[in-house]
MITI-836232 format. One record per residue (C-alpha): residue number from 1; residue in three letters; x, y, z. Coordinates in Angstrom, 2 decimals, padded with zeros to 5 digits, m for minus. Each point is the difference from the previous one (the first is absolute). Layout:
N
R    nr   rest         X         Y         Z
R   NUM    ala         X         Y         Z
...
END
This chain:
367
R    nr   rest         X         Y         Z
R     1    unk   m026.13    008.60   m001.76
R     2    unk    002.84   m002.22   m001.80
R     3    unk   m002.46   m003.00   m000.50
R     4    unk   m002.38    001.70   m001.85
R     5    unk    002.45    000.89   m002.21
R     6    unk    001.55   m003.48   m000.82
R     7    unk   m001.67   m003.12   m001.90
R     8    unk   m001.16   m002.35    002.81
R     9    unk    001.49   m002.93   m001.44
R    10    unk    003.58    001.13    000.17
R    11    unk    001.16   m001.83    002.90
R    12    unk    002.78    001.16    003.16
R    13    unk    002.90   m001.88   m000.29
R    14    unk    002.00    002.07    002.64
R    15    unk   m000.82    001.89    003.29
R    16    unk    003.37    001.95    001.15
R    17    unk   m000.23    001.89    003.51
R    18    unk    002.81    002.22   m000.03
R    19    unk    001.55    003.27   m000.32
R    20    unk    001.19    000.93    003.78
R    21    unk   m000.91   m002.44    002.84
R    22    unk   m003.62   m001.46   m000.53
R    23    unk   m000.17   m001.85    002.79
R    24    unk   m000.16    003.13    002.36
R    25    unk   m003.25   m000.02   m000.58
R    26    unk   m002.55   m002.37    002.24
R    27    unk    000.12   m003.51   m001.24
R    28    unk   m004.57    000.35   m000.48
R    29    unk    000.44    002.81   m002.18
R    30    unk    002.35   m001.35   m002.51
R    31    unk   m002.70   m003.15    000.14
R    32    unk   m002.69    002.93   m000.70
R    33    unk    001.91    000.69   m003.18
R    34    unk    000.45   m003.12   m001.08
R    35    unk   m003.65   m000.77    000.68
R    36    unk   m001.03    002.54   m002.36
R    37    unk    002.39   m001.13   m002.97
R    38    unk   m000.70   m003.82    000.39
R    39    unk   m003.68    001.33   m000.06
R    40    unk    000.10    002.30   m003.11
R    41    unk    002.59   m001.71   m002.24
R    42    unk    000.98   m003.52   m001.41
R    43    unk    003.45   m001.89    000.45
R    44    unk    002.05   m002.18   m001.74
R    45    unk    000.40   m003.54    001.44
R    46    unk    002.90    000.39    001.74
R    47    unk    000.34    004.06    000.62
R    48    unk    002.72    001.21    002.04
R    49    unk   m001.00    001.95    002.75
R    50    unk    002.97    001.98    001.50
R    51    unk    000.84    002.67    002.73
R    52    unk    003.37    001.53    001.37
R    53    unk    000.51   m000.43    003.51
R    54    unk    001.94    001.93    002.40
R    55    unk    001.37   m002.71    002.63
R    56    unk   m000.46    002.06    002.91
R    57    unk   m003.77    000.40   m000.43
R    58    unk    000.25   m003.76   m000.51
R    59    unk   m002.17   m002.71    002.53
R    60    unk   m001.64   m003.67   m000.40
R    61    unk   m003.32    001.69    000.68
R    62    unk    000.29    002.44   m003.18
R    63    unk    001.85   m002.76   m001.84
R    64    unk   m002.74   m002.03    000.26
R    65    unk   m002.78    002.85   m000.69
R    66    unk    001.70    000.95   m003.05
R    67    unk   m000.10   m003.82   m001.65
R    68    unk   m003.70   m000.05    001.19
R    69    unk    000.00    003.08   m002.25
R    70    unk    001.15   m001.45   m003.13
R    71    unk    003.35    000.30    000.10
R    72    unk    002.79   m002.44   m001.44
R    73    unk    003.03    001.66   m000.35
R    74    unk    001.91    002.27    002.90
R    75    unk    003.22    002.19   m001.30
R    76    unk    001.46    000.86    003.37
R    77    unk    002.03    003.49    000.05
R    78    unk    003.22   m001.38    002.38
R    79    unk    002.70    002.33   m001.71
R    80    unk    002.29   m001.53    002.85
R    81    unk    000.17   m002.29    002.72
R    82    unk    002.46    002.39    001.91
R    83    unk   m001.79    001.86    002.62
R    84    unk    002.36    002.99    000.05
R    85    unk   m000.21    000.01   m003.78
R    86    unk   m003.80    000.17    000.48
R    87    unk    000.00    002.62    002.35
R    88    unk    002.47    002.42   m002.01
R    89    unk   m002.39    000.14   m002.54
R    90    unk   m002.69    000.54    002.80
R    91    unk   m002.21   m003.34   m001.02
R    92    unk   m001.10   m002.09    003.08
R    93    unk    001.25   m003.17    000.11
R    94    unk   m002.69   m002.67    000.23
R    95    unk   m000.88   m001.09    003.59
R    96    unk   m000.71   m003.99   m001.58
R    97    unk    003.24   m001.65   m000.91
R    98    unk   m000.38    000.60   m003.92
R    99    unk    000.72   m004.14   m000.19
R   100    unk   m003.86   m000.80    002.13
R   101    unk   m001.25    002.87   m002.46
R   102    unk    000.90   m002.52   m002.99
R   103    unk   m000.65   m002.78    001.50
R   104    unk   m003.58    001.20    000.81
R   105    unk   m000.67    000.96   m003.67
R   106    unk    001.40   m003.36   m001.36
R   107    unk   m002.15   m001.71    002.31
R   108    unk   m003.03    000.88   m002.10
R   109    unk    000.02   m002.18   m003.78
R   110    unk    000.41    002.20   m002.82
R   111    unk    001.69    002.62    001.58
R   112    unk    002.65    001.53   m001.73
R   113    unk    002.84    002.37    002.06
R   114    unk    002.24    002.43   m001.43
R   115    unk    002.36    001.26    002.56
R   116    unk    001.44    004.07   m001.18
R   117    unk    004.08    001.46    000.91
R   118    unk    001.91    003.22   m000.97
R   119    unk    003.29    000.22   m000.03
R   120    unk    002.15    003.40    000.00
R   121    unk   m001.22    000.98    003.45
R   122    unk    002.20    001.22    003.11
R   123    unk    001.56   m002.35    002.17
R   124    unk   m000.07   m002.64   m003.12
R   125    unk    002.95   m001.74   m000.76
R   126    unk    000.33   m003.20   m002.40
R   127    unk    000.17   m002.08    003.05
R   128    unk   m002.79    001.01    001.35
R   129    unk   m001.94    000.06   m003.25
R   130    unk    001.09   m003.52   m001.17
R   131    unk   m001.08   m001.04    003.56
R   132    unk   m003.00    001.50   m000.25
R   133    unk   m000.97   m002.01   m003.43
R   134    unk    001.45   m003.39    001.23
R   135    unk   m002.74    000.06    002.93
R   136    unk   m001.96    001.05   m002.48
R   137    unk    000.69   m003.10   m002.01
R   138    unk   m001.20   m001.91    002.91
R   139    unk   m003.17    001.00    000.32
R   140    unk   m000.48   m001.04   m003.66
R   141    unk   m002.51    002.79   m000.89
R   142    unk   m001.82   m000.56   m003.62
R   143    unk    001.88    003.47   m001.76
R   144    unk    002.76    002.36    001.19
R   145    unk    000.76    003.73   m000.64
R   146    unk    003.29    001.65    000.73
R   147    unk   m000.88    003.67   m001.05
R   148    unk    002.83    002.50   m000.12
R   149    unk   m000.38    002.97    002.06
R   150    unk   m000.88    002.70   m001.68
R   151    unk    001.54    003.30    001.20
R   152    unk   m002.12    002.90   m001.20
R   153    unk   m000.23    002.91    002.76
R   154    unk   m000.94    002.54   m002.44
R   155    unk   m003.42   m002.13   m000.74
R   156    unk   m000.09   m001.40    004.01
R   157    unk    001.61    002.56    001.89
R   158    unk   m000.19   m002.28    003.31
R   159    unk    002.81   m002.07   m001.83
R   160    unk    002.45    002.82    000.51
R   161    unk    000.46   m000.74    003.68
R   162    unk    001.31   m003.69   m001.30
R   163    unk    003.14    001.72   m001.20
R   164    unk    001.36    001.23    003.68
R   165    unk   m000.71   m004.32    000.93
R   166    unk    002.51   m000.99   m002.85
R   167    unk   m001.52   m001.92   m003.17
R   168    unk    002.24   m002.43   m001.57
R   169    unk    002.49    000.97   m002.51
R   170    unk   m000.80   m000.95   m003.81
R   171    unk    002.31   m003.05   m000.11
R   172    unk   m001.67   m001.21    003.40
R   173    unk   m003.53   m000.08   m001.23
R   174    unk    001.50   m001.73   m003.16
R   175    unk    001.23   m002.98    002.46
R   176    unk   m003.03   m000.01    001.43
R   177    unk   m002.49   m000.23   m002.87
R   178    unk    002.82   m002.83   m001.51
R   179    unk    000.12   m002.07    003.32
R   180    unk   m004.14   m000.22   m000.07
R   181    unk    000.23   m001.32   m003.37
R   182    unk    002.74   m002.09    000.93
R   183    unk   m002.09   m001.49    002.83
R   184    unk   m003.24   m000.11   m001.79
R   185    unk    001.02   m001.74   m003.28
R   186    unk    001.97   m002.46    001.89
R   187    unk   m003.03   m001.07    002.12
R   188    unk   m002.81   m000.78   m002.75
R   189    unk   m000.89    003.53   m000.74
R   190    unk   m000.40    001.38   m003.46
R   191    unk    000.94    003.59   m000.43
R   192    unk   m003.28    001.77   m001.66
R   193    unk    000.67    003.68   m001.35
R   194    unk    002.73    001.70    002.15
R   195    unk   m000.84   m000.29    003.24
R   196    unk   m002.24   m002.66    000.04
R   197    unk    000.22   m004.21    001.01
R   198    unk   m002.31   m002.78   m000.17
R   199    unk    000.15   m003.40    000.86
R   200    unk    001.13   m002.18   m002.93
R   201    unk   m003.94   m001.33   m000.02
R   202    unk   m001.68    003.03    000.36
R   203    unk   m002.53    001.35   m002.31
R   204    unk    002.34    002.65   m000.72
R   205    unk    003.03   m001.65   m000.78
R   206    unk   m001.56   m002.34   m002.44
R   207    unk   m001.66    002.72   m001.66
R   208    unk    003.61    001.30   m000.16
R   209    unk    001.19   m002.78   m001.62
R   210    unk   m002.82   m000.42   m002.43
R   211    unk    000.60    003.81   m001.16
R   212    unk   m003.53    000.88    001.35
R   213    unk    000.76    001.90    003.28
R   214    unk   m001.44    003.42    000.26
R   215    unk   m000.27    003.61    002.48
R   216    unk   m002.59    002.08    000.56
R   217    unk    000.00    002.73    002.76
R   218    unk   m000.41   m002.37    002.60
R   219    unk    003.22   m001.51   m000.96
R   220    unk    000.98   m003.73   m001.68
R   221    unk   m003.04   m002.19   m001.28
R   222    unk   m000.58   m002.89   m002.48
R   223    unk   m002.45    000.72   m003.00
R   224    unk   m002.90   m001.41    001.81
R   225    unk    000.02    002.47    002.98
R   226    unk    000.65    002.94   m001.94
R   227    unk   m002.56    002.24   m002.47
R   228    unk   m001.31    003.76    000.79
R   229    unk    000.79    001.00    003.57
R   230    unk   m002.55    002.31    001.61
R   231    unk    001.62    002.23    002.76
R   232    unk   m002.41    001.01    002.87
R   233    unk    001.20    002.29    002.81
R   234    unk    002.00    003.37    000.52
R   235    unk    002.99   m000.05   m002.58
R   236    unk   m000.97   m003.68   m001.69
R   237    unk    000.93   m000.12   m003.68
R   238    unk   m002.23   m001.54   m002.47
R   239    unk    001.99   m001.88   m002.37
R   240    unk   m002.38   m000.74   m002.89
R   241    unk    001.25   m001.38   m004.09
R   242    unk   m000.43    003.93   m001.28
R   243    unk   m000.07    002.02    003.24
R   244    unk    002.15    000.79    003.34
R   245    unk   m002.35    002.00    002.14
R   246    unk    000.99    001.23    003.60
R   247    unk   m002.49    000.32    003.04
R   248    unk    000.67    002.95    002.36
R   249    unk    002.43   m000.02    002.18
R   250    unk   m002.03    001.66    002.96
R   251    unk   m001.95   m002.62    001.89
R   252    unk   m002.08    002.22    001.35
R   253    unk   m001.19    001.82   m003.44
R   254    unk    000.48   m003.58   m001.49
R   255    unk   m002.98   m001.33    002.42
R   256    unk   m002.25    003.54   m000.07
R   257    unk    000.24   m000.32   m004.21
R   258    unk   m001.24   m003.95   m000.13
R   259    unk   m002.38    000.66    002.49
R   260    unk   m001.36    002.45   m002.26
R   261    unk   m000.17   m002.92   m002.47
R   262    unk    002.96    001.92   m002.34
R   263    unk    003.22   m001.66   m001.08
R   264    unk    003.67    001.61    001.54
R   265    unk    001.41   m000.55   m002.86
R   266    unk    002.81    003.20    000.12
R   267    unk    002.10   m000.95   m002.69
R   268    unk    000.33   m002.63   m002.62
R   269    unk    001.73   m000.69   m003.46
R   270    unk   m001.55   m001.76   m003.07
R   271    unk    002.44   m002.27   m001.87
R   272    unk    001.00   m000.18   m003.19
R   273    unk    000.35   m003.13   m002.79
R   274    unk    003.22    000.62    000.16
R   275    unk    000.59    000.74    003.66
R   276    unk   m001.99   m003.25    000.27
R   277    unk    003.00   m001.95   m002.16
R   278    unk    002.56    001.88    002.69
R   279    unk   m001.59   m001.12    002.57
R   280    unk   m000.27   m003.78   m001.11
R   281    unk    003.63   m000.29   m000.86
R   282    unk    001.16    001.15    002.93
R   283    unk   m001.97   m002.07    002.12
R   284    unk    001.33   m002.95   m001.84
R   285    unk    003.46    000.86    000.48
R   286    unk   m000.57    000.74    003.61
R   287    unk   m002.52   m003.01    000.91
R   288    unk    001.23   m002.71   m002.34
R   289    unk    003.89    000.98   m000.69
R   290    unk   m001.27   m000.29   m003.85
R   291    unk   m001.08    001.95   m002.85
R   292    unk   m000.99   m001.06   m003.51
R   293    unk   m000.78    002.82   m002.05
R   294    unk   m002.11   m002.42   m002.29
R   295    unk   m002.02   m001.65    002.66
R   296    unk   m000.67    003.91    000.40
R   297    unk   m000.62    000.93   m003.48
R   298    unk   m002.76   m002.88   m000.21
R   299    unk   m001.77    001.05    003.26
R   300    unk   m000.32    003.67   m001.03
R   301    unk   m000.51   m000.89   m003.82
R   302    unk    002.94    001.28   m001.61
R   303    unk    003.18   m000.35   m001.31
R   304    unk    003.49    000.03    002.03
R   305    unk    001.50    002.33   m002.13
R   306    unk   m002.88    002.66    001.82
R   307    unk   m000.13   m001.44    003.15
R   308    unk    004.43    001.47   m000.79
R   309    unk   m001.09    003.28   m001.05
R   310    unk   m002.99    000.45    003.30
R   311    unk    002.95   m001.25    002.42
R   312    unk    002.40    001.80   m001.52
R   313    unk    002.15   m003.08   m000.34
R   314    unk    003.92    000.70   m000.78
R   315    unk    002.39   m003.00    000.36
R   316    unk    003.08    002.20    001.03
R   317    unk   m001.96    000.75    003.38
R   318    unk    000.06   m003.62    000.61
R   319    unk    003.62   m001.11   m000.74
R   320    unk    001.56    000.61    002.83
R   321    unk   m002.31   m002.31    002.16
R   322    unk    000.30   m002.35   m002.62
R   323    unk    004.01    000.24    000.56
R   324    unk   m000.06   m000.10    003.84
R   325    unk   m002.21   m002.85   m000.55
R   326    unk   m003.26    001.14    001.47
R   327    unk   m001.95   m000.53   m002.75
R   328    unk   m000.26   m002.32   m002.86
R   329    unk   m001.44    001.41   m003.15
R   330    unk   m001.49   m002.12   m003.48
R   331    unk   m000.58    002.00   m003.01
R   332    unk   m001.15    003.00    001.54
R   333    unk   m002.95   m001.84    000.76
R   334    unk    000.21   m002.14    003.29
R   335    unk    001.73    001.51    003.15
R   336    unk    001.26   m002.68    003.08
R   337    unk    000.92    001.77    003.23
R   338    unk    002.79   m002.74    001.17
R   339    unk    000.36   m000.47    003.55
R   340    unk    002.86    002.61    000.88
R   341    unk   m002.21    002.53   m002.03
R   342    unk   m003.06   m000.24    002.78
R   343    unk    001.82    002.01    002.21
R   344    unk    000.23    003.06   m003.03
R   345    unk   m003.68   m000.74   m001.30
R   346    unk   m001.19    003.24    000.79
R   347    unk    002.74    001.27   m001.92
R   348    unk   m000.62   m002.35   m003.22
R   349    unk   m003.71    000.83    000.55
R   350    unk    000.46    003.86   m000.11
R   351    unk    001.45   m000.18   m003.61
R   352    unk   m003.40   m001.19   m001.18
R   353    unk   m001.23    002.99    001.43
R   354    unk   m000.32    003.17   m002.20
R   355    unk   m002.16    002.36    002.50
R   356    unk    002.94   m000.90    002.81
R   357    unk    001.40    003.73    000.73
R   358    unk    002.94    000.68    002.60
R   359    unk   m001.56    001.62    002.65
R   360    unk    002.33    000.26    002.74
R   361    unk   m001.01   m000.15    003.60
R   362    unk   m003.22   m001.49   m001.09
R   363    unk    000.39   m003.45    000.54
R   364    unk    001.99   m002.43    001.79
R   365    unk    003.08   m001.22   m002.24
R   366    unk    000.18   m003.33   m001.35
R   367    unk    003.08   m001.88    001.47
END
C-alpha cells in the first residue's frame, strides 16, 4: 500500500525494529518481513538495518537468524546489570551472561552493538550505577545510552507502585547521570545529544564533529541514514518533511483496517514553513551543539532578520546562559552550546521554541 505510493527510485537507507521488544516475536517471521521489504524496495549501499533487543529473549540461535535476516546493528535494552534492580522493575534478567550476548554479535563483521541503561530506578545508588557503566566499558559496545527515568504515573499508572520501592532522590540521579559521563568520556566515548555516547570513531561522533549529526524518531543518525521515516504497526509515527501522522494504537483494529487495504492513520499534523524553520534550529542546537542563523537563512531562502521575527528571537532570554557560561553567542547570529551547557541543552533549546506551553504534569521535567 506504501510502495505504490512512493517513486521507486528513492532508495531505504534505514530499517529500525523497535518500539517495545521486537524480538518476542519468532526469529522466521521478522525474516518474513524483511523478505518482503528487501523484495519491494531499494537500499542504499551501506543501509543500517537495526532492531531493539530485550536480553532475556536473547540466544546464539536467534542471533544468528536475525544476521541471516539482514541485520547489522543490535541496540540491546540492559537498563542494569543488577538483578534485583531488574526484578523491581519486573524485567527478566537475561538467562545468557549479557558479555557471550556481545560477544556473539561482534563475532559477525559489520555488526554494530549499542548496549541501553536507565538510571533513577529503586535500589540504584551511584555505586552501583558507575559500576554498572565501567563493565559496561568493558564490553566496548559501538554506542551507549544512559536514559533518565522518567517518572510519569499519571500517563503509566503501573509506575505508581515504584514509589512504595524508593526512587532516588533528585541530587542522587544527578550523581548518577554525572558519574556515566564521567566514565564514558574518559574511556573514548563522545557524548552525542544528552544521553547519548559513541566511540570516538563512530559514524556518529564524526558526524558530530563535522556539524552533520542528525535525529529522527528512531533516535541519533548521520545525514546518510536519515530522510522520510515510514511508521508501520499499531501506534508507529510517520515522520515525513510536511507531515507527522500516527497509526492506531489498537493492534487489533490496526491489523483488521490494513487488511482491509485502508491506512490507520488516527491522527496527524501538517507543518508549517515556519514550524519547519523551528524544527531545524532546534535540531541543530540539540544534534550539533551549534546554530547559525545564516547558514539557516540561506537554506530556507531568507533573511536572518525573519528567520528573528518566525523564532521569536530576543537576546535578553539568552543572557543568562551566556553569563553562566553555557552558551557562547556571535552577533545574534551563531549560537555554541560549550561543554558545561550540554547538560542544560534542553533548556537553551526550549527558548527557540515559541509553541512550547507549560503544561504541568504532562511531561517529564528536564533536569
Amino acid at each position: 500500500m506504501v510502495k505504490k505510493l512512493l517513486d521507486p527510485s528513492r532508495k531505504v537507507s534505514q530499517v529500525h525494529w523497535g518500539g517495545g521488544t521486537p524480538n518476542s516475536l519468532p526469529a522466521g517471521i521478522i525474516s518474513e518481513i524483511m523478505e518482503l521489504i528487501n523484495n519491494n524496495f531499494s537500499f542504499i549501499t551501506r543501509p543500517e538495518i537495526a532492531i531493539e533487543c530485550h536480553p532475556a529473549l536473547l540466544n546464539k540461535l536467534y542471533i544468528k537468524k536475525l544476521i541471516n535476516a539482514g541485520f547489522n546493528r543490535f541496540s540491546l535494552g540492559i537498563q542494569d546489570f543488577r538483578e534485583d534492580v531488574l526484578a523491581n522493575v519486573n524485567r527478566d534478567a537475561p538467562e545468557i551472561p549479557i558479555d557471550e550476548i556481545v560477544s556473539e554479535i561482534k563475532s559477525y563483521e559489520g555488526t554494530g552493538i549499542n548496549l541501553d541503561f536507565i538510571y533513577g530506578l529503586p535500589f540504584q545508588t551511584i555505586k552501583t550505577f558507575s559500576e554498572t557503566i565501567e563493565k559496561a566499558v568493558q564490553l566496548s559496545p559501538d554506542r551507549l545510552v544512559t536514559f533518565s527515568y522518567a517518572h510519569v504515573p499519571w500517563i503509566k499508572k503501573a509506575q505508581k507502585i515504584l514509589e512504595s520501592k524508593g526512587l532516588p532522590e533528585a541530587k542522587e540521579k544527578l550523581g548518577m547521570f554525572k558519574a556515566g559521563y564521567e566514565i564514558l568520556t574518559a574511556n573514548g566515548y563522545t557524548p552525542i545529544g544528552l544521553d547519548h555516547y559513541a566511540k570516538n570513531d563512530d559514524e556518529l561522533s564524526i558526524a558530530l564533529k563535522n556539524r552533520k549529526l542528525h535525529r529522527n524518531f528512531q533516535g541519533y543518525c548521520t545525514r546518510e541514514t536519515t530522510g522520510q521515516v515510514y511508521a508501520f504497526g499499531a501506534t508507529g509515527i510517520s515522520q515525513l518533511e510536511s507531515i507527522y501522522a500516527q497509526n492506531d494504537k489498537d493492534p487489533l483494529k490496526y491489523s483488521e483496517t490494513i487488511n482491509n487495504g485502508i491506512f490507520t492513520t488516527a491522527k496527524g499534523y501538517k507543518v508549517s514553513r515556519d514550524e519547519k524553520i523551528i524544527r531545524h534550529v532546534i535540531t541543530e542546537i540539540m544534534c550539533n551543539e551549534y546554530l547559525s542563523l545564516q547558514e539557516t537563512g540561506d537554506i530556507f531562502k531568507m533573511p536572518v532578520e525573519k528567520i528573528h521575527r518566525i523564532i521569536g528571537y530576543r537576546k535578553k532570554e539568552f543572557e543568562e546562559f551566556v553569563k553562566d557560561g553555557l552558551l557562547i553567542t556571535d552577533s545574534d547570529e551563531i549560537f555554541r552550546v560549550t561543554e558545561k551547557g550540554r547538560f542544560f541543552i534542553r533548556v537553551i533549546a526550549s527558548k527557540f521554541d515559541t509553541q512550547l506551553k507549560s503544561e504541568t504534569g504532562r511531561f517529564s521535567r528536564s533536569l
